[in-house]
Each structure stands twice: as structure tokens, then as C-alpha cells.
C-alpha positions as CSV (number, residue, x, y, z in Angstrom):
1,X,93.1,89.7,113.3
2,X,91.7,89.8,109.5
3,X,89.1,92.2,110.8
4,X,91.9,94.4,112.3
5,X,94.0,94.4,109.0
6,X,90.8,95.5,107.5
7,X,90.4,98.8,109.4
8,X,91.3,101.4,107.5
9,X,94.5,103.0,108.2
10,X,95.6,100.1,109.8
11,X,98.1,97.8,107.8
12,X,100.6,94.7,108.7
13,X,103.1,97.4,110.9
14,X,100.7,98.9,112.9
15,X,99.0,95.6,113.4
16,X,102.0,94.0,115.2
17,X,102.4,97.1,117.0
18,X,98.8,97.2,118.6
19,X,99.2,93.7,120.0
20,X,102.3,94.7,121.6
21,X,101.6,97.7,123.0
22,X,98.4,96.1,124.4
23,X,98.7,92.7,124.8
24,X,96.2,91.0,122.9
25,X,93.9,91.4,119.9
26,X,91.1,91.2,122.6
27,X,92.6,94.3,124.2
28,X,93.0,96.1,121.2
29,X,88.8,96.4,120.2
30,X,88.6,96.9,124.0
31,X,91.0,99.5,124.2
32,X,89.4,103.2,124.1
33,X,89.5,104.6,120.1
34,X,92.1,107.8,122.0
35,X,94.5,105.4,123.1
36,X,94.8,103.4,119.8
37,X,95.1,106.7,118.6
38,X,97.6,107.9,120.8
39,X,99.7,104.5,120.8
40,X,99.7,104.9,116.8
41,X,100.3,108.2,116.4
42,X,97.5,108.8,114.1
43,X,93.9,111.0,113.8
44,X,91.8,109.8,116.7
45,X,89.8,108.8,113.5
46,X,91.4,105.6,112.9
47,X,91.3,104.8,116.5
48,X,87.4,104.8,116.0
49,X,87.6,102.9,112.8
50,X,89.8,100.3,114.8
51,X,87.1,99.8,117.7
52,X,83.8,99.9,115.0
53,X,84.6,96.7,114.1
54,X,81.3,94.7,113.5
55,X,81.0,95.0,109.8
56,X,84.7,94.0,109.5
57,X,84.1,91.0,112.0
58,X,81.7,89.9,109.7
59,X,83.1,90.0,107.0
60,X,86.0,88.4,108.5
61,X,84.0,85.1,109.4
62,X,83.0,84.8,106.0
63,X,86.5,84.5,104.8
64,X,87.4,81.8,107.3
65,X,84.1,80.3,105.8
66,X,85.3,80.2,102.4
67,X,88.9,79.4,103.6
68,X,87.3,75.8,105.6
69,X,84.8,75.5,102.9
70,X,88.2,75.0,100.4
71,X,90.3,73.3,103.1
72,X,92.9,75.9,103.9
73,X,93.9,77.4,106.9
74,X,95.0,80.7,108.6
75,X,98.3,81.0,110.0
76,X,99.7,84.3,111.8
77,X,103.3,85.4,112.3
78,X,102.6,84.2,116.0
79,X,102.1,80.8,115.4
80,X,104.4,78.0,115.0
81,X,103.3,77.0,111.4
82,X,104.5,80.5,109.6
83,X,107.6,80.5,107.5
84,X,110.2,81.7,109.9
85,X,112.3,83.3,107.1
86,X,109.6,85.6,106.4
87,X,109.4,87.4,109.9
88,X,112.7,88.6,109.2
89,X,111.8,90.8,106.1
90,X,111.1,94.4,106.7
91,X,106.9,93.9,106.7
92,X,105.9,90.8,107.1
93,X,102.3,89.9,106.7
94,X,100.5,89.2,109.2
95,X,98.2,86.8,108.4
96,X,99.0,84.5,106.0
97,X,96.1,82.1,103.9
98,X,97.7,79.0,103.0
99,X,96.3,75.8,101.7
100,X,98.5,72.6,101.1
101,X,101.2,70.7,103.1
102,X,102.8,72.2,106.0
103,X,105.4,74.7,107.2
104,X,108.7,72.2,106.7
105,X,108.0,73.3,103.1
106,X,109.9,76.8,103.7
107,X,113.0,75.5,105.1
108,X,114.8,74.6,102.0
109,X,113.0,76.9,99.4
110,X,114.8,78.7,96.3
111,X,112.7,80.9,94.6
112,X,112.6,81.0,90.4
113,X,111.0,83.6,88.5
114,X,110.7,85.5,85.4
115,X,109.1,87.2,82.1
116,X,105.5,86.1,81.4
117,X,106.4,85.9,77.9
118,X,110.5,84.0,77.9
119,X,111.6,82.7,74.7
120,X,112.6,79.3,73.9
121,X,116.0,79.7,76.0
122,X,114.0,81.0,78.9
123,X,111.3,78.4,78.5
124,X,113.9,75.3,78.6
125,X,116.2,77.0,81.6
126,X,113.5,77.8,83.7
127,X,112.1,74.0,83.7
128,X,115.6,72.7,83.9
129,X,116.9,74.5,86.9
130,X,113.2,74.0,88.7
131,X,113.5,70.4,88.3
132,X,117.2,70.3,88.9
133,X,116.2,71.6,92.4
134,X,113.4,70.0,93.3
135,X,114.8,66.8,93.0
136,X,117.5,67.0,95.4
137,X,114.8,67.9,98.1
138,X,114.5,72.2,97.4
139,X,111.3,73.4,97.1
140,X,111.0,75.9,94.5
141,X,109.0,79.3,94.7
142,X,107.3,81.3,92.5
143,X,104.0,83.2,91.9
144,X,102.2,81.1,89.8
145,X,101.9,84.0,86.6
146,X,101.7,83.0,82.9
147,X,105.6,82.3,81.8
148,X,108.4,81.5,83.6
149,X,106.9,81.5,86.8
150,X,104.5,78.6,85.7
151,X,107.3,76.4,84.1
152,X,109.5,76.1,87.2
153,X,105.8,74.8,89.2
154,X,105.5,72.6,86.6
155,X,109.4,71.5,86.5
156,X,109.2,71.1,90.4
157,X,106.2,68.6,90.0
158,X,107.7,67.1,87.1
159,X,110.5,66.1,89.4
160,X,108.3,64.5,91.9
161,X,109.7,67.7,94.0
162,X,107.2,70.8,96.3
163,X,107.1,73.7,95.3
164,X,105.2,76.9,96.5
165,X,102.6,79.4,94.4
166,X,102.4,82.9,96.1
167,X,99.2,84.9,95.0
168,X,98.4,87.9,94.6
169,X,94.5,87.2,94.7
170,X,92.7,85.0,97.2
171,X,92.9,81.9,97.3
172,X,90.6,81.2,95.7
173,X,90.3,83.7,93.2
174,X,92.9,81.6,90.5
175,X,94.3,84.0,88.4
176,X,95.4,83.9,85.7
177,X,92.1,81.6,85.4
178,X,93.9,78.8,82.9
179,X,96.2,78.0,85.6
180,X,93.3,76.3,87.8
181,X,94.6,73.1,87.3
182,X,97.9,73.9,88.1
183,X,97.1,75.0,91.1
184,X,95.7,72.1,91.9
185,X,98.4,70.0,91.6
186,X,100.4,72.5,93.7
187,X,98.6,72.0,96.6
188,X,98.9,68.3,96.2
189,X,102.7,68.5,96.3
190,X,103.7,71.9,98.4
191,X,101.5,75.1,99.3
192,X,99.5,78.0,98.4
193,X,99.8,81.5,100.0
194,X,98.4,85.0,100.2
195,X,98.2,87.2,102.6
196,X,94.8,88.4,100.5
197,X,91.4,87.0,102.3
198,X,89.4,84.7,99.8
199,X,87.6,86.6,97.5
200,X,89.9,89.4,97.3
201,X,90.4,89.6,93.2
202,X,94.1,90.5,91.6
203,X,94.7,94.1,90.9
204,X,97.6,95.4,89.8
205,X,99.5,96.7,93.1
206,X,99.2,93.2,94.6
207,X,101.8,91.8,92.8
208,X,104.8,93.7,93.4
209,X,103.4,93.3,97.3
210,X,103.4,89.4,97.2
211,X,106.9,89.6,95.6
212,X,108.6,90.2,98.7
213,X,106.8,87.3,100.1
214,X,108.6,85.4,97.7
215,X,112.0,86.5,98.2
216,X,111.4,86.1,101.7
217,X,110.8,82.5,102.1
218,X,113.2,82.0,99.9
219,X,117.3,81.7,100.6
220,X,117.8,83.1,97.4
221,X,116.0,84.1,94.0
222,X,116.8,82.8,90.7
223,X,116.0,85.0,87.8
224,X,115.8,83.2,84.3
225,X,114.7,85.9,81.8
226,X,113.7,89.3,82.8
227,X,113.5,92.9,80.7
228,X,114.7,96.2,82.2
229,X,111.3,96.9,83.4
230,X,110.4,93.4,84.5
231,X,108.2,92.6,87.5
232,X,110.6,89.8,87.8
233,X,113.7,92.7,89.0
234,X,111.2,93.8,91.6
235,X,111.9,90.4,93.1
236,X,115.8,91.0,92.7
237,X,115.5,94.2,94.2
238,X,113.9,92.9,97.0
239,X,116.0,89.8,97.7
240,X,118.8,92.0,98.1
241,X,117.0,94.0,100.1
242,X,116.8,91.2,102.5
243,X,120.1,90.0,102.3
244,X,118.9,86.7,100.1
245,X,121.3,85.5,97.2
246,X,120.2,86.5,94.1
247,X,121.2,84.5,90.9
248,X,120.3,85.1,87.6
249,X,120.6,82.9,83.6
250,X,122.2,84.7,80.9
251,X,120.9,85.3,77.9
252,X,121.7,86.3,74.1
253,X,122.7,90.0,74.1
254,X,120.5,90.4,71.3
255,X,117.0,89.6,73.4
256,X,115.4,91.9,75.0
257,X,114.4,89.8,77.7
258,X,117.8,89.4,77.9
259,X,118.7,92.8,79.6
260,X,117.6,92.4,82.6
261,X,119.6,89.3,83.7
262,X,122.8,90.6,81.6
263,X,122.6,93.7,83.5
264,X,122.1,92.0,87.2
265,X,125.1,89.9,86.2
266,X,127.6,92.8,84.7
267,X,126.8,95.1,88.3
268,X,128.0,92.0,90.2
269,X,124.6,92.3,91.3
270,X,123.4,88.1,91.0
271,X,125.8,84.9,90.6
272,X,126.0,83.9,87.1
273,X,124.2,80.1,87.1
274,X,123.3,77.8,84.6
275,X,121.9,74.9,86.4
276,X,120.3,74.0,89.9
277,X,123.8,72.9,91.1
278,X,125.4,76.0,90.5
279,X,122.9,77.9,93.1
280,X,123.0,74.6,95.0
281,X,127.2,75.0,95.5
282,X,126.2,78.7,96.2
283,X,123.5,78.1,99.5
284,X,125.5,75.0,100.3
285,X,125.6,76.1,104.1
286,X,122.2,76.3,104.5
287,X,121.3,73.5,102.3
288,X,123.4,71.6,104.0
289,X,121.1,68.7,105.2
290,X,120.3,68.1,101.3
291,X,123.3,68.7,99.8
292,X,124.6,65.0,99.3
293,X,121.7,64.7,96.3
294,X,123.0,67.6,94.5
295,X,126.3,66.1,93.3
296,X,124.6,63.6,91.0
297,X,122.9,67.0,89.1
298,X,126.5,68.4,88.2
299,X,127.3,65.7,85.4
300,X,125.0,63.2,83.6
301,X,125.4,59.5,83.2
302,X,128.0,59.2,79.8
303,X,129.1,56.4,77.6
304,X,132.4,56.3,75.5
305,X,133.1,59.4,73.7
306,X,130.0,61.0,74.8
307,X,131.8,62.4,77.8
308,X,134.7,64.2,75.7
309,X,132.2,65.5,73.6
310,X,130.3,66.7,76.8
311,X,133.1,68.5,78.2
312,X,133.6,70.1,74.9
313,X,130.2,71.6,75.1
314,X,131.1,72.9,78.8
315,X,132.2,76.7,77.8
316,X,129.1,76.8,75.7
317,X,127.2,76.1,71.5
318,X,130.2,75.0,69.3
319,X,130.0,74.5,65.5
320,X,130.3,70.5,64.3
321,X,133.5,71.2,62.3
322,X,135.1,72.3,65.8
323,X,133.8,69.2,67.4
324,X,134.9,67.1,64.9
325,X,138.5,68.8,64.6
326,X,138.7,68.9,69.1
327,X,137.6,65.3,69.3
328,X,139.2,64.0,66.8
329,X,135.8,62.2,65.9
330,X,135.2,61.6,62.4
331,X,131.8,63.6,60.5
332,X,129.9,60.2,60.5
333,X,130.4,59.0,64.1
334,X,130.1,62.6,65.2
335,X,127.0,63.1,63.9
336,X,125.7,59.5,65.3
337,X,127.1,60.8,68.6
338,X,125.2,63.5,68.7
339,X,121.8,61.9,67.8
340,X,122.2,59.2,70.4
341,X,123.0,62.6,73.0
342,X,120.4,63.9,71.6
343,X,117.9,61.9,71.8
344,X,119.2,61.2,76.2
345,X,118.1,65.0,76.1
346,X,122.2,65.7,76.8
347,X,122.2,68.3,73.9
348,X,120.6,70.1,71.5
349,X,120.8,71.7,68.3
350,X,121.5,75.5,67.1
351,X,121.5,77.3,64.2
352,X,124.2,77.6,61.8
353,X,125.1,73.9,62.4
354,X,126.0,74.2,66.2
355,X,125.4,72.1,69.3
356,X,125.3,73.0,73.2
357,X,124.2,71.6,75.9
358,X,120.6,71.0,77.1
């Protein structure tokens, strides 16, 4: 099958569509180069192409090689092992190179992505709503690039949780080359795929490619910060395109990275969400079976006045003074409050003496 997808002219579509018009990969090298040609509806030249295979065979077994030599595996959209969600999308790879834990991965998976360069906000949401999910059982997606897409792998192993890094390289081609050891730990606690053989280096039109392989293992896509001409709305594009839910994290009109998100939100486009239980409540029929452990991310554990103060917080930043005046709270034990808070990582600090939650 990889030498197959390596003939020219021949991609994931046409793939598929030889095996089934013939039966077997077997019976597509035998079949004459005319019929490929006629089946295909293409030059008779890529029916010769498809049937002058040694050089392609060979390379083929030398990317099995490298895949054994690193312990993955090959899965194709025939066998049991691939992500079922995926064959639904409108071209799914055919082959997939995985390495890491098994398929049960993909059936409760949300994906999170984003800017390769998110501001502090970004930084802080994208962590909090991949760790949110992972630990009530999710396993959260992303492709492993500098950014936002890097903080929600390592909020997902923060929380103990899986979590999945899509390339756009081989396997084992890392890329961006300081995330080596995060992909490491990946493949300890979920998976890495590509549909690229090992070897294969990143170039530029691979990563809008492996982006709807990670909207379509996905139930829905979250995104955290994203500009108007962010790789991160290919993703949203492509999620609706599917029919996935698509959520996205406001952000400060002001940012640019902002503008993306905004605008997703104002077209009525993605869900407006702020933690992982707010796209939790939104899949809640498909994340059924995992659904009891995502009450206890709504509301934290409270003491006392911590909890009016909490629920002050709810609509958003407020300044001290309006604390003070809604709860009733003196300035001393206000300001105690909201160190202790503080400190339990309930809250944090703004400019212009305001405080919100974390």
C-alpha cells in the first residue's frame, strides 16, 4: 500500500478506489497498466507508473524498517486499529504511521489548537482547558507545533491524561526539533500519527493536510488564540466541514490574535467556552460514558467567603473596590482573601488593580 500511494498520480482517493474496483492490492500491480488506466480515468501513463513498482517497493520496505526499528506500526483504513471517526471525513488517509498506545485513544478525543506565538491569556487557557479535559478521561489533540498546540500536550500529561500529536513530518523526523522530548512523553501517555512515511521531512503544504486529520478524530475542535490568517482557522474550517463542533476562547479585542476567535464567535460560527466543562456540557452525548468526572471541573473546592467572592468573579476581571463594595468584605480581609485564592491558583491578578478568575 505505501508503494501504491507513492506512484505518481496516484493519491489516498484513487487508492481506495483501485482496491475496490479490483479486489486486492495484489490485483492492482497485477492488473494490466490499460485497465488501471481505464478504471481511473487517467493517461495510460499513470497506469504504467502504478504497475512499475520495484523502486517504490523498495523504498517502501525501508520505511517499515525505520517504522520497527522505532517501534511503531502501520495501520490502514481497513484494519480494525484505525480511528473510525476518520473514515468518515471527505479523504481519509490511507495509511496511517502511528507509534504509541492503541486505537481506544480516538474514541473520546477533543482537539485544542492555536497561534504558535499566544500571549499570556492564550498561554494560561490553552493549559487549563487541556488539563481540564484530560482529566476527566478526554484525550486531547493537537499537532505538536511551537505554541498553543504544545501547551495543551503538555496540560494533557500534566493531568496524568492521553493525548494525541499529529505530524506533518515522519515520524520520526521531530519537528520543530526542541519538541523531541515532548514527543517522547507523548507516546508514553497516548499516540503519534502521520500519514507521511519515516523520513519524509515537514514542508510547508503538509500542515494544512494533517489538519483535517486532526479535526477528524476529533468530536470537536477547540480554538484558544488564532489571527485572521491563522493555520489554526484552517482547522475550524475543516471541522465544520465535517460536521465536528467547533469551540473557540475569547480574547481582548485589542490582540490581534484575538481576531480570529472573536470573529468565529460573532458569525455564530464556534460555542463560546472558557473551560473544559463548557465543551464537556456541549459533546455530552457522545461523552457520555465519561461524563460523571466532568462535574467536579465546573466549580473548585471553596472555603468561607471564598465562594461569594468566586461567584463574583463569574461574569469576568472586576476592580477590588467592586469586590469590596459587592461582598461587603472589608479592604484588609479582602485583600487576605485574595492572596489565600491566589495562591490555591483560584485567581489571579490584572492591571489597574483588578482580579478574575484563573
Amino acid at each position: 500500500m505505501i508503494a501504491l500511494l507513492a506512484t505518481p498520480g496516484i493519491g489516498n482517493r484513487r487508492a481506495q478506489e483501485l482496491i475496490r474496483l479490483f479486489g486486492s492490492l495484489d490485483a492492482v500491480f497485477a492488473a494490466p497498466a490499460g485497465e488501471i488506466a481505464s478504471a481511473l480515468k487517467v493517461p495510460v501513463q499513470v497506469g504504467r507508473a502504478t504497475v512499475r513498482t520495484d523502486n517504490a517497493r523498495q523504498e517502501a520496505a525501508k520505511s517499515v524498517e525505520r517504522l520497527e526499528a522505532m517501534g511503531g506500526r502501520i495501520v490502514t483504513i481497513w484494519d480494525d486499529g484505525y480511528p473510525s471517526r476518520l473514515k468518515d471525513i471527505a479523504d481519509p488517509p490511507v495509511v496511517l504511521y502511528m507509534k504509541g498506545l492503541d486505537s481506544p485513544l480516538f474514541h473520546y478525543a477533543v482537539a485544542v489548537v492555536g497561534t504558535r506565538a499566544p500571549s499570556e491569556h492564550g498561554r494560561r487557557m490553552a493549559v487549563k482547558i487541556a488539563t481540564e479535559l484530560a482529566a476527566s478521561g478526554v484525550t486531547v489533540v493537537s499537532g505538536m507545533a511551537m505554541g498553543v498546540d504544545s501547551l495543551a500536550h503538555e496540560g494533557a500529561l500534566k493531568a496524568g491524561g492521553r493525548t494525541i500529536a499529529v505530524l506533518g513530518s515522519g515520524l520520526d523526523v521531530i519537528y520543530p526539533p526542541p519538541n523531541r522530548n515532548l514527543f517522547e512523553r507523548i507516546v508514553q501517555q497516548g499516540a503519534a500519527i502521520s500519514e507521511y512515511a519515516p523520513g519524509t521531512e515537514p514542508e510547508q503544504h503538509h500542515f494544512p493536510q494533517r489538519n483535517r486529520i486532526i479535526a477528524g478524530i476529533s468530536l470537536g475542535t477547540v480554538i484558544v488564540e488564532a489571527g485572521v490568517k491563522s493555520g489554526a482557522l484552517i482547522t475550524a474550517g475543516l471541522a465544520l466541514e465535517q460536521g465536528r463542533e467547533l469551540f473557540a476562547v475569547p480574547g481582548p479585542a485589542a490582540l490581534p490574535r484575538s481576531t480570529g476567535v472573536n470573529r468565529l464567535i460573532r458569525d455564530g460560527a464556534a460555542h463560546l467556552v472558557e473551560n473544559g466543562a463548557e465543551v464537556m456540557e456541549h459533546l455530552r452525548s457522545q461523552l457520555a460514558p465519561i461524563m460523571n468526572v466532568a462535574a467536579t471541573l465546573a466549580v473548585p473546592q471553596l472555603e468561607g467567603m471564598e465562594s461569594a467572592i468566586y461567584t463574583l468573579l463569574e461574569q469576568g476581571p472586576l476592580q477590588i473596590d467592586d469586590l469590596i463594595r459587592r461582598s461587603g468584605v472589608g479592604a484588609v480581609d479582602i485583600n487576605r482573601l485574595l492572596t489565600t485564592m491566589q495562591l490555591k491558583g483560584l485567581i489571579q491578578r490584572h492591571p489597574g488593580a483588578r482580579v478574575g478568575r484563573a
